[in-house]
C-alpha positions in Angstrom: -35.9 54.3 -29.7 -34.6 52.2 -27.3 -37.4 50.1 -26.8 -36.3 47.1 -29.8 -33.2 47.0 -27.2 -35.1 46.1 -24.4 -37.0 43.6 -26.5 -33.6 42.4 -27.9 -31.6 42.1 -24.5 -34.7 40.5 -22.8 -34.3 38.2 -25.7 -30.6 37.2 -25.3 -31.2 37.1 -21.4 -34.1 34.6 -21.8 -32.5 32.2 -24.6 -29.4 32.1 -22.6 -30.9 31.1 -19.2 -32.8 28.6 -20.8 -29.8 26.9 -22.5 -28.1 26.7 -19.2 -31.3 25.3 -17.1 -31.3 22.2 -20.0 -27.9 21.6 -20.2 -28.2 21.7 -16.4 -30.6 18.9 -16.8 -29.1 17.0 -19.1 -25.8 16.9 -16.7 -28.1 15.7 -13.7 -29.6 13.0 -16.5 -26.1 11.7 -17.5 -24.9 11.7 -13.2 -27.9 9.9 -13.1 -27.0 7.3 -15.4 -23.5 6.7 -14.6 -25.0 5.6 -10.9 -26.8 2.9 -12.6 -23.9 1.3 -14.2 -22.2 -1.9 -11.7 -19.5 -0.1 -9.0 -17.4 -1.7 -6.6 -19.1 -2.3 -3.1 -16.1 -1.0 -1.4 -14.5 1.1 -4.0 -10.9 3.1 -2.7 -9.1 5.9 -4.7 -5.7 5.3 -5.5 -3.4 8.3 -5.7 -3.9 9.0 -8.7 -7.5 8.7 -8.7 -7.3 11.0 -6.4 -5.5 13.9 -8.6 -7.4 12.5 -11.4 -10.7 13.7 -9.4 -9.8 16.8 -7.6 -7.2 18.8 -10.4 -7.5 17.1 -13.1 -4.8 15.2 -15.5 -2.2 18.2 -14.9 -2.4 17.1 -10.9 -1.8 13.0 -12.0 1.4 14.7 -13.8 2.3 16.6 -11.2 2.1 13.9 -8.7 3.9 11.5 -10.7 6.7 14.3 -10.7 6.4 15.2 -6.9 6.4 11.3 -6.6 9.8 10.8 -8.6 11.5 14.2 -6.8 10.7 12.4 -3.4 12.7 9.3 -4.4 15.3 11.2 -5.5 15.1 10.2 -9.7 14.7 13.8 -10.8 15.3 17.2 -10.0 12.8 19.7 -9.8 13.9 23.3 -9.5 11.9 26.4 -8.2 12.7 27.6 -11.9 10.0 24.9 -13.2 13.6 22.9 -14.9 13.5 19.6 -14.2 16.3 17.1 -14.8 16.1 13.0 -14.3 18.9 11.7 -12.6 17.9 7.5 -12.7 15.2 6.8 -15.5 13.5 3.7 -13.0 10.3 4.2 -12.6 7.4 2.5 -10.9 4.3 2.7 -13.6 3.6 3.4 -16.2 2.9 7.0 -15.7 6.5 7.7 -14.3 7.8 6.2 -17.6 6.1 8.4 -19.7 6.9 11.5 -17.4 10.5 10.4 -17.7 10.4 9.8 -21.5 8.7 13.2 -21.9 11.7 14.8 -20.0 14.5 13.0 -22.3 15.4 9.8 -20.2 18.8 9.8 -18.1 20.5 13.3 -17.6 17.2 14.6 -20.0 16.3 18.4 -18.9 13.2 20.2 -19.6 10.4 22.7 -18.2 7.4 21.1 -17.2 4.6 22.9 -20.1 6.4 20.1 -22.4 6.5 17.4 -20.0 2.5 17.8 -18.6 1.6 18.1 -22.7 3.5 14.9 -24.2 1.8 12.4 -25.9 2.8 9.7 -24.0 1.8 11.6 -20.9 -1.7 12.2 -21.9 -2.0 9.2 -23.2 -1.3 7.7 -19.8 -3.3 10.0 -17.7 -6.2 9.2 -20.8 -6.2 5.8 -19.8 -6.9 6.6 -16.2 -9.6 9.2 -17.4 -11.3 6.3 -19.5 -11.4 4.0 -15.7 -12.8 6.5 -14.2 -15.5 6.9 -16.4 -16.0 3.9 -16.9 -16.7 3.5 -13.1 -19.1 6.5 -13.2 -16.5 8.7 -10.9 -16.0 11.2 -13.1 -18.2 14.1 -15.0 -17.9 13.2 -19.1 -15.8 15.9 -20.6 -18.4 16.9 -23.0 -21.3 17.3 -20.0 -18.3 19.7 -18.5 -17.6 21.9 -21.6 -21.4 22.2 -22.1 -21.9 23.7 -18.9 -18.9 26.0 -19.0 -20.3 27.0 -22.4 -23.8 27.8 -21.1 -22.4 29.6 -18.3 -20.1 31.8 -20.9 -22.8 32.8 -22.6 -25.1 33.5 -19.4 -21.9 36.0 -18.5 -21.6 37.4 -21.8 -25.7 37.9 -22.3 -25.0 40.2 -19.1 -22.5 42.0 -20.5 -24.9 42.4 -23.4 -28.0 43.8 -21.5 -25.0 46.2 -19.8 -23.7 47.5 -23.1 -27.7 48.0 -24.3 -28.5 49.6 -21.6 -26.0 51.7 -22.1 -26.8 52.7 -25.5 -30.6 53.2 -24.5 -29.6 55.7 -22.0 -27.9 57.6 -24.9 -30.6 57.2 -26.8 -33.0 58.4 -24.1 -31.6 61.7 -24.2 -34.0 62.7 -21.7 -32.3 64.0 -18.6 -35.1 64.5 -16.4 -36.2 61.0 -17.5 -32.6 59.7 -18.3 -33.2 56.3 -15.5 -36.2 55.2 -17.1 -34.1 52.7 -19.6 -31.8 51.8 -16.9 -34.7 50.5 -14.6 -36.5 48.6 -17.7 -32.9 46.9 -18.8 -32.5 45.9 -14.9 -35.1 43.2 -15.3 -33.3 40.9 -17.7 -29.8 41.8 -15.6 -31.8 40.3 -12.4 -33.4 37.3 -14.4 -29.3 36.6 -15.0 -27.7 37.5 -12.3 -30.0 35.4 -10.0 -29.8 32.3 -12.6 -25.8 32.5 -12.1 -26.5 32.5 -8.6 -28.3 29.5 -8.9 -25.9 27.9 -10.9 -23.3 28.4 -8.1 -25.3 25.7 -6.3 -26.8 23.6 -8.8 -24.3 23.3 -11.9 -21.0 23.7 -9.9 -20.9 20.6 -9.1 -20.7 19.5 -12.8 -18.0 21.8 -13.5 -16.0 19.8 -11.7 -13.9 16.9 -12.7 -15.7 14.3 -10.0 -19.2 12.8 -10.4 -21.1 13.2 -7.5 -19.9 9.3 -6.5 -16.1 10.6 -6.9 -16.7 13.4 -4.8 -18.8 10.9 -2.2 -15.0 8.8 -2.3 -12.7 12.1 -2.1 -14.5 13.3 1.3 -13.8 9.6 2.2 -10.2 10.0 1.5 -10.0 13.6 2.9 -11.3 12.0 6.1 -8.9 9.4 6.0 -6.3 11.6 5.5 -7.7 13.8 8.5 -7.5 10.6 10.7 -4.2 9.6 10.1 -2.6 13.2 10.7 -4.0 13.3 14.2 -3.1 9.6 14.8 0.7 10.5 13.6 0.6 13.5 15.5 -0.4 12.0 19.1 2.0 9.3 18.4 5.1 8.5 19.6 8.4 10.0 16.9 9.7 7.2 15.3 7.6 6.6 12.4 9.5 6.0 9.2 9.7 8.3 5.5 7.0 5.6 3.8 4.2 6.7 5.1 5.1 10.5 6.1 5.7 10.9 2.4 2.5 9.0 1.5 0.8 11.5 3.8 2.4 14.5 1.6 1.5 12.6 -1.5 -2.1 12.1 -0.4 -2.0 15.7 0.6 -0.7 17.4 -2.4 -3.5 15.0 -4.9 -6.1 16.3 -2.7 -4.9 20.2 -2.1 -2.2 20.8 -5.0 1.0 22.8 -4.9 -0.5 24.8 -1.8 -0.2 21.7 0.4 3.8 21.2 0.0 5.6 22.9 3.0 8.7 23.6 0.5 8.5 26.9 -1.1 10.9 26.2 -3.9 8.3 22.9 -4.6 5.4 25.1 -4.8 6.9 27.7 -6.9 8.3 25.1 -9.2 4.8 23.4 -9.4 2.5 26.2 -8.7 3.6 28.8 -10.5 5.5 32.5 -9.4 1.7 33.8 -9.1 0.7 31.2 -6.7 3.7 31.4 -4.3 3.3 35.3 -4.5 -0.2 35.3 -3.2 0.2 32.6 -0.7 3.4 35.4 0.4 
């Protein structure tokens, strides 16, 4: 009786590694072929590059709101309310983040502000650079792969739940393990193929190519540098460049990097500030 399971979870198991080893190909293919393309011999990251390629377009948002709280243009509370006091801003990403918010004396929480048109379509034209330069992972290569890993984790949920219903089946307690220990080889075939995946696809679940991330352990580096320098040098060096340190620091860690707890809450969320309590 519960042998058609077996047959039918091995099935699943097998179909759905296989999907995930070719789309794993065809994301090595298409990293491949943005290498191939002309790039800059000394390409740097800007900023927002930088979000862009370690969180994503909410992180460009974000910075571009950490960016107009340090020069003192909005307000951002620890509630996630934030209010613009002077509607200059420097690009054309700060426009749009100041538009989204309502312009001079304009409230509003930051769910509305990080999903306004004129927000993404700002931080889309960065995305389209990007690409363009090979630094990023296309967006369809990325929702392939976290499609084919779904289904790898829901085809072991599958073999689980068969398993389960060939023990019943079984009704044989003297023999009752003798379905478990079939249904175990298709778990194993999937367990180890997400293991493998852990090594092999992560990388293109990611929002940087493998070129961006090449450029983003420059910039960490950089960043590295610079902290020691300041730190074994004399006191006296001005706000520029400490808060181009914290803005460098939050594109490449997040909300986790700001010292402020109010900042982190208000850009991080209650559960991150929580855990990092």
């Amino acid at each position: 009786m519960w042998v058609p399971l077996l047959l039918l979870s091995s099935v699943v198991a097998i179909l759905a590694c296989a999907r995930l080893c070719q789309v794993s190909l065809a994301a090595a293919e298409a990293a491949e072929n943005t290498l191939l393309g002309p790039t800059d011999p000394e390409p740097r990251l800007t900023l927002y590059e930088t979000a862009y390629l370690r969180g994503g377009p909410r992180r460009v948002t974000d910075l571009a709101l950490l960016t107009l709280q340090r020069q003192r243009r909005l307000l951002l509370a620890h509630t996630g309310w934030v209010t613009v006091v002077h509607a200059d801003a420097g690009d054309h990403v700060e426009r749009s983040v100041i538009a989204a918010i309502g312009g001079p004396g304009g409230q509003s929480t930051l769910p509305p502000v990080r999903s306004a048109p004129g927000v993404v379509s700002a931080v889309g034209d960065l995305a389209e650079r990007l690409a363009g330069a090979g630094l990023t992972v296309p967006e369809a290569v990325r929702a392939e792969v976290r499609s084919a890993l779904a289904h790898l984790r829901m085809a072991a949920l599958f073999v689980l739940l068969t398993g389960g219903a060939a023990e019943l089946l079984w009704g044989a307690p003297e023999d009752s393990a003798a379905p478990g220990l079939w249904f175990a080889l298709p778990l194993l075939l999937i367990l180890g193929t997400l293991v493998v995946a852990r090594f092999e696809i992560h990388p293109y679940t990611r929002w940087a190519s493998p070129e961006g991330e090449r450029l983003l352990i420059e910039v960490t580096r950089e960043s590295r540098y610079d902290r020691v320098r300041r730190e074994g040098a004399d006191a006296g060096t001005g706000p520029g460049p400490e808060t181009e340190r914290a803005l460098t620091d939050f594109a490449l860690h997040g909300p986790i990097a700001l010292p402020d707890p109010a900042l982190r809450a208000a850009l991080g969320g209650a559960r991150l500030t929580r855990r990092e309590r």
